[in-house]
VOGU-3710 file (C-alpha; in Angstrom, 3 decimals, decimal comma):
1> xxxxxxxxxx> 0,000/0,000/0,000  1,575/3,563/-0,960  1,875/6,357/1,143  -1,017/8,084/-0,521  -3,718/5,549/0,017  -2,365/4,834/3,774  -2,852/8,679/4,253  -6,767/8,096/2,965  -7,190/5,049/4,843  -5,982/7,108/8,295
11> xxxxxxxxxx> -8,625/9,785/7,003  -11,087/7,506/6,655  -10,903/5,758/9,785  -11,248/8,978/11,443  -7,378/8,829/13,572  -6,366/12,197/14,709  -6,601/14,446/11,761  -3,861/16,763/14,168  -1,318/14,149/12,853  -1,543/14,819/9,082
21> xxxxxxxxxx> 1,165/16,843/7,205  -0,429/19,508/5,758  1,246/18,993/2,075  0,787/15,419/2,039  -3,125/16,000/2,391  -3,317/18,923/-0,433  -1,411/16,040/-2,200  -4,195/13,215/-1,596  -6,479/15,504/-2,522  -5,358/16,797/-5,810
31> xxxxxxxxxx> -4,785/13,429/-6,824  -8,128/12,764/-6,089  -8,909/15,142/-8,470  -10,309/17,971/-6,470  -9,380/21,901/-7,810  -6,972/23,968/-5,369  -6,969/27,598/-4,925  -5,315/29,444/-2,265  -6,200/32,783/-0,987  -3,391/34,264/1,597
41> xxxxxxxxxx> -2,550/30,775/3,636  -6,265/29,440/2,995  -6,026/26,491/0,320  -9,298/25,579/-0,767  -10,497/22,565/-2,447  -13,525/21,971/-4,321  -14,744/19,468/-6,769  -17,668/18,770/-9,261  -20,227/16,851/-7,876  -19,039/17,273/-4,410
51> xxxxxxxxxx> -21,245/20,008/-2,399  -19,104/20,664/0,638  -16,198/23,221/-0,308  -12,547/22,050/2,111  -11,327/25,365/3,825  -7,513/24,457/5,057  -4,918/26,340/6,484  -1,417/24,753/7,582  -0,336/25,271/11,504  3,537/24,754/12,264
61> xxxxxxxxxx> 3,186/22,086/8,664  0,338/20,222/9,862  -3,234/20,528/9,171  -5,857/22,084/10,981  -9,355/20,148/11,843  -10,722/20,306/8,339  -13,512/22,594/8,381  -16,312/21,971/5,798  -17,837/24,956/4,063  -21,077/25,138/1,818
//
């Protein structure tokens, strides 16, 4: 298993989202096809056919709780 899907599988399984490096999940998720655009330190993701809009912003290289916008 590759260290992309191992970082989905930890996603998905809901482990501490605290423990995530913030490029490796902007990674995951452009090769999951979804659009980046960032705005200041804000890096947002959206894709067709997917309603909620992802809202991230990197802390000392990790992620923040993901916050879910519509």
């Amino acid at each position: 298993m590759g260290n992309n899907e191992k970082l989905y599988e930890h996603i998905m399984l809901r482990r501490s989202d605290a423990n995530v490096a913030f490029d490796r999940l902007c990674t995951l998720l452009d090769r999951l096809g979804f659009t980046e655009r960032i705005k200041g330190d804000h890096h947002i993701f959206t894709m067709e056919n997917v309603e909620e809009i992802l809202n991230l912003q990197p802390r000392d290289g990790r992620q923040n709780p993901i916050r879910l916008s519509r």
